[in-house]
N, C-alpha and C positions, 0 to 999 in steps of 0.2 A: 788741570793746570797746577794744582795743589800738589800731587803728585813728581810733579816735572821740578819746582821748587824745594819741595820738602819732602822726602820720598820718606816712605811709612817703614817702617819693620816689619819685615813678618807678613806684607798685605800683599794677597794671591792677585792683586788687580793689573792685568798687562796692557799696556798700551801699545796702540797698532804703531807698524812703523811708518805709518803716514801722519798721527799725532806727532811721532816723535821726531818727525822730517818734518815738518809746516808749523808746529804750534810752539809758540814762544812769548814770555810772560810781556804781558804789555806793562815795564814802568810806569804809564800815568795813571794807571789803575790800581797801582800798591794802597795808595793811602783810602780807598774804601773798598778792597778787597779782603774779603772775611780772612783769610787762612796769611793776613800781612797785620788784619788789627788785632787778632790773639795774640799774637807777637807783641805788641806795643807793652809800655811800661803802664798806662792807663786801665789794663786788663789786669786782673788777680791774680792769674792763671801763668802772666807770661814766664816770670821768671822761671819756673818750673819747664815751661815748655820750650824755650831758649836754653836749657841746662840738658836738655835729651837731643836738641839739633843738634850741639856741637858734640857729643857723642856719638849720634848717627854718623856726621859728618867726619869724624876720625874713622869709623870703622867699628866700634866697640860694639860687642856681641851683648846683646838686653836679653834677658833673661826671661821665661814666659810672665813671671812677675809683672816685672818691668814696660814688659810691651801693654800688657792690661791696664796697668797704671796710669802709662800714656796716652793711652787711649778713653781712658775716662777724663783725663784730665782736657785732653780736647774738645771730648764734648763737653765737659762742661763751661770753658773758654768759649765755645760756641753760643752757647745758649746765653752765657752773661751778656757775650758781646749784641748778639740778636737782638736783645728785649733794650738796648740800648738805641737802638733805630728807629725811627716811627715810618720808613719806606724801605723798600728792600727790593734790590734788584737782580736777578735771577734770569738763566735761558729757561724753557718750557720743562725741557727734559730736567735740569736740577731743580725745579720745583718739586717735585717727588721726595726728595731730600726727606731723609728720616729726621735731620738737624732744625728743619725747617716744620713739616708735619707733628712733632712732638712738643714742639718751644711757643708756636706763636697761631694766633685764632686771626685770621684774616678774614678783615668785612670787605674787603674792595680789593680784584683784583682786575688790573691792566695791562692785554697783551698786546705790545708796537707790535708792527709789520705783521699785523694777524695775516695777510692776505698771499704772504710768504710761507707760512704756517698748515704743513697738513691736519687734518683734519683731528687724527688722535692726536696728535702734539698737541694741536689748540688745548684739548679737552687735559692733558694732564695736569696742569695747576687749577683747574673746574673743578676737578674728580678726587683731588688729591686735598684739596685745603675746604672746600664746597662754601665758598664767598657768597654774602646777599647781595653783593654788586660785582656784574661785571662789564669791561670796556673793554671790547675790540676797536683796535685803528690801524689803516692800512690803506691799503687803493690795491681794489680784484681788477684795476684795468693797467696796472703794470705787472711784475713778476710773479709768477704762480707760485705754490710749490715745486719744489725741484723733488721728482715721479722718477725712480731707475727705470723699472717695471714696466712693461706697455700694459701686460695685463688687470696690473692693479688701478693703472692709468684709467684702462677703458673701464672698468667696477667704479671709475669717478674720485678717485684719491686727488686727480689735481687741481680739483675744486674744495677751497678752503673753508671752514668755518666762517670768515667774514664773509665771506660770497654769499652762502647761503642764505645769512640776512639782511643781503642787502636794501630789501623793500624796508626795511625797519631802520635802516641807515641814516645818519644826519649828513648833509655833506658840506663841508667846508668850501665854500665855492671862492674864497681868493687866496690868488696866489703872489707870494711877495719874490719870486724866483727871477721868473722871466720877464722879459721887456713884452710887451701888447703881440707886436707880431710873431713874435717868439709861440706867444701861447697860443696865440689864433688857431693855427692848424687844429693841434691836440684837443682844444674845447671844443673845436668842433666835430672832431671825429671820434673822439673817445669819451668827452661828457654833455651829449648832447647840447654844447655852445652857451653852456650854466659857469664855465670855470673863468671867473675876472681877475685883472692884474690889477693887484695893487699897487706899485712900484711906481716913480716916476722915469716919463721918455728921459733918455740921455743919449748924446751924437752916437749916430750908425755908424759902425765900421767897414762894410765891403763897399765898393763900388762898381756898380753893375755900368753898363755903356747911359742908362735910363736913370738912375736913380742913387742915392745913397742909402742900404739899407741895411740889416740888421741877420738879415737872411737870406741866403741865397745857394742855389743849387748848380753845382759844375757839372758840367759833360766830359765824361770822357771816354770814348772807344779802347780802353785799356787790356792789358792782355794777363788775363789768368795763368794764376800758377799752383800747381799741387804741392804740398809743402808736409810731410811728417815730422809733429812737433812736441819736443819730449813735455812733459805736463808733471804734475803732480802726482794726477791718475793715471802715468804711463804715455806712449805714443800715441796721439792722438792723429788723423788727418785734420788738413786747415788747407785756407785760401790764402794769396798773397799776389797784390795789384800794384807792380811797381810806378806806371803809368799815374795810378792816381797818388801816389806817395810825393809826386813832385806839382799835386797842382795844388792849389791855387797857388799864384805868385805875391805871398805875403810875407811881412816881414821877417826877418830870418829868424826873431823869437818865438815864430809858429813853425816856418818853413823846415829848420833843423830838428824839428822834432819829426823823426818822421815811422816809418811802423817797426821801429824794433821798439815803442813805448804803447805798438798799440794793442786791444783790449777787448774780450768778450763784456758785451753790453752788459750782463745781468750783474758783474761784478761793481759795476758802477751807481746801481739803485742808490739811492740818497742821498748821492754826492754831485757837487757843483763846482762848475769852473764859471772865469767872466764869458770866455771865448771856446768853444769847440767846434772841432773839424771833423766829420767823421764819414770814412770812407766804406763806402759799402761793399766794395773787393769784389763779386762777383761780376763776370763780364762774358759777352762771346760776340764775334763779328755780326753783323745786324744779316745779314746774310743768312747765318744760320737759325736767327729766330722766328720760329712759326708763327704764318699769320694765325692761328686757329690754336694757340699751345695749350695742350691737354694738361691738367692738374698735376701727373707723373712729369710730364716733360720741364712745367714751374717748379715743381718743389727740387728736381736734379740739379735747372738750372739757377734757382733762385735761392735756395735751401731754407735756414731760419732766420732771414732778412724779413720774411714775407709775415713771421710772427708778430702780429701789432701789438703784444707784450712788448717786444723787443724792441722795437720800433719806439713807442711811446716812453721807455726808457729813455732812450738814445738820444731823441730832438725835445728833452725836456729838463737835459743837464745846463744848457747855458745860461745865464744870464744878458749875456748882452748882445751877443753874435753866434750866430749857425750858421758855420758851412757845411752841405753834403757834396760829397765829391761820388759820380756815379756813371752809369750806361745809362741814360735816360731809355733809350728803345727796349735797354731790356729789363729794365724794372716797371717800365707799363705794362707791362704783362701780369703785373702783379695786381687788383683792385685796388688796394691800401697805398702802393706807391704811384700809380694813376691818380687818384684824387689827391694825395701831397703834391705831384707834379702839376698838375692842374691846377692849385690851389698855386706855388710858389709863378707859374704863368703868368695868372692873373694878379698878383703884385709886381711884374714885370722883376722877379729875382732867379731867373734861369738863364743861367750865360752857356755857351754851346761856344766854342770849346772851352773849357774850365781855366784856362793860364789866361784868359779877358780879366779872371779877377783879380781887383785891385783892392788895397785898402786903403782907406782915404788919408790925406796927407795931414800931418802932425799928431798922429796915432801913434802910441806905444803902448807895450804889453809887458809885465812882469813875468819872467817863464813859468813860476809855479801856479800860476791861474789860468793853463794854458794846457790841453787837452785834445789828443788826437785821439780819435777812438777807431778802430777798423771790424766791423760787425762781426768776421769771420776770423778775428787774428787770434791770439791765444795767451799770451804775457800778459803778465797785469802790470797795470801804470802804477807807480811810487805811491805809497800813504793813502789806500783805498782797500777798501774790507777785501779779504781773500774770501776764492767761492767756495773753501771749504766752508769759512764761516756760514755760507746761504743754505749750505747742503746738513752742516751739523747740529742744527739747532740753535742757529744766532740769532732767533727771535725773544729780543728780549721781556721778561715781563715782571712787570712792577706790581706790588702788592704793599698793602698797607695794613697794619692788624688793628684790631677791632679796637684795643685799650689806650688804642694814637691816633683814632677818628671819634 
């Protein structure tokens, strides 16, 4: 990013043009991002180094002198500004940092979203700084690491370092996100029915023929479509279910949002809406689905819906309301959507056909807390982390040096 702002003289370092197409400096990050407080009038360093930007930035040819000069004077801007911090926050892979490994002795370091984290990632702010405390935090029962490789896959790369300790694990068991039935399903299928809502009830949104509730699952017989869709990484295939695009029948503050805002799940890890609706796009006439479907014939027809990664992401973004919009017949074919459907059954929140759903009356919704997500679609929804960030090392990690603990 430093590079993208302040471009170096003389430095053989190229950035892909997929950096230079997707990465772009986040403003609210300027005022504790190192390569913005060197710069500040608070630093020793700056004016000198504000006195070589705007010569860079004319064009002016620096001399090998001059680049040398520069470049001490950076680091050592860096290192004043460093021992100024008693927390310091860094991805995995810039913990390596020669800026960072030379300047500062850290007794405690902490890596978020370990569980997003391959395994050497983890290890390189371990290896690189070798702390007497360390803190992994994360959850192995949502997003993996993201694995290119099948082969490095199966040698076990997509099992993280939190994973691996997880018998050694504390676990946080409340959650202040979702409303009780909200969370019901996911504690029980994913944390052995240990995970509690802390939150208080407040009025249900859908209305099922039965009930007023909070959750609720649509049917719909909708009809598949194959879609090549230009991406970041190039053309990609996707899915797209016009059918369910138009259901449930809610207010037009959800109803207008419809799948050109919608979203591969894994982009959405850590983020929350009040309300979301998310369609599961895969579909085929009930006709053609075998009583007996073979594991090759689910994963054709189901694909990475069937992922309980993905899944557990998915029905754990809302806070107040979940709709799924789907093929019931042909996501029972699934175990994992079997027992969600079974489960929403027996709270009497499965309406068959999906436009029965209502939302109860004197409800409104603000549209930026409002969130349609399609399992298989490909565009990302507005002000939510890009999946380069998941794929490049956005797991961030904090450290603290020894002479500020």
């Amino acid at each position: 990013m430093e590079m993208l702002e302040f471009p170096y003289p003389g430095c053989n370092l190229k950035l892909s043009r997929h950096s230079k197409r997707s990465e772009k400096p986040n403003t609210e990050l300027s005022s504790i991002a190192l390569h913005h407080l060197i710069r500040k009038e608070d630093n020793p360093f700056s004016t000198q180094i504000l006195a070589f930007d705007l010569k860079i930035a004319r064009g002016d040819n620096l001399t090998n002198e001059e680049k040398r000069f520069y470049k001490d004077i950076l680091q050592k801007a860096r290192k004043h500004e460093l021992l100024q911090h008693d927390v310091i926050l860094c991805t995995c892979t810039a913990a390596s940092n020669p800026a960072l490994a030379k300047v500062l002795d850290f007794k405690q370091i902490i890596i978020d979203e370990c569980a997003m984290a391959t395994e050497p990632e983890a290890f390189i702010p371990l290896v690189a700084h070798k702390p007497d405390q360390i803190v992994l935090l994360g959850d192995h029962m949502q997003l993996q690491p993201v694995v290119h490789c099948d082969v490095v896959e199966r040698l076990g790369m997509s099992k993280s370092l939190f994973e691996r300790y997880m018998e050694k694990a504390l676990m946080l068991d409340t959650q202040y996100r979702m409303q009780e039935d909200i969370c019901a399903f996911p504690s029980k299928e994913f944390y052995g029915g240990k995970l509690k809502t802390g939150t208080l009830p407040k009025p249900s949104l859908f209305l099922t023929k039965s009930k007023q509730t909070c959750i609720v699952f649509g049917h719909v017989d909708g009809k598949e479509k194959s879609l090549v869709v230009s991406t970041e990484q190039g053309n990609e295939n996707s899915k797209a279910n016009v059918e369910e695009s138009k259901n449930p029948k809610t207010p037009t503050n959800i109803s207008d949002i419809s799948l050109k805002h919608a979203s591969i799940i894994d982009v959405h890890r850590g983020s929350e809406w009040k309300y979301v609706i998310i369609s599961t796009v895969r579909s085929c006439p009930e006709s053609d689905i075998e009583k007996q479907p073979t594991k090759s014939w689910i994963i054709k027809c189901l694909g990475f819906i069937m992922d309980p990664h993905q899944v557990n992401v998915g029905i754990t973004r809302a806070q107040e309301g979940l709709c799924i919009i789907g093929n019931e017949n042909l996501l029972r074919c699934s175990v994992l959507w079997r027992r969600l459907l079974d489960h929403y059954k027996e709270k009497g929140c499965v309406v068959n056909p999906a436009r029965h759903i209502q939302a109860a009356r004197g409800w409104s919704c603000s549209r930026p807390s409002t969130l349609t997500a399609a399992f298989d679609g490909v565009q990302s929804a507005p002000h939510e982390t890009r999946r380069d960030e998941v794929e490049n090392g956005g797991k961030r990690c904090g450290m603290k040096s020894r002479s500020d603990i």
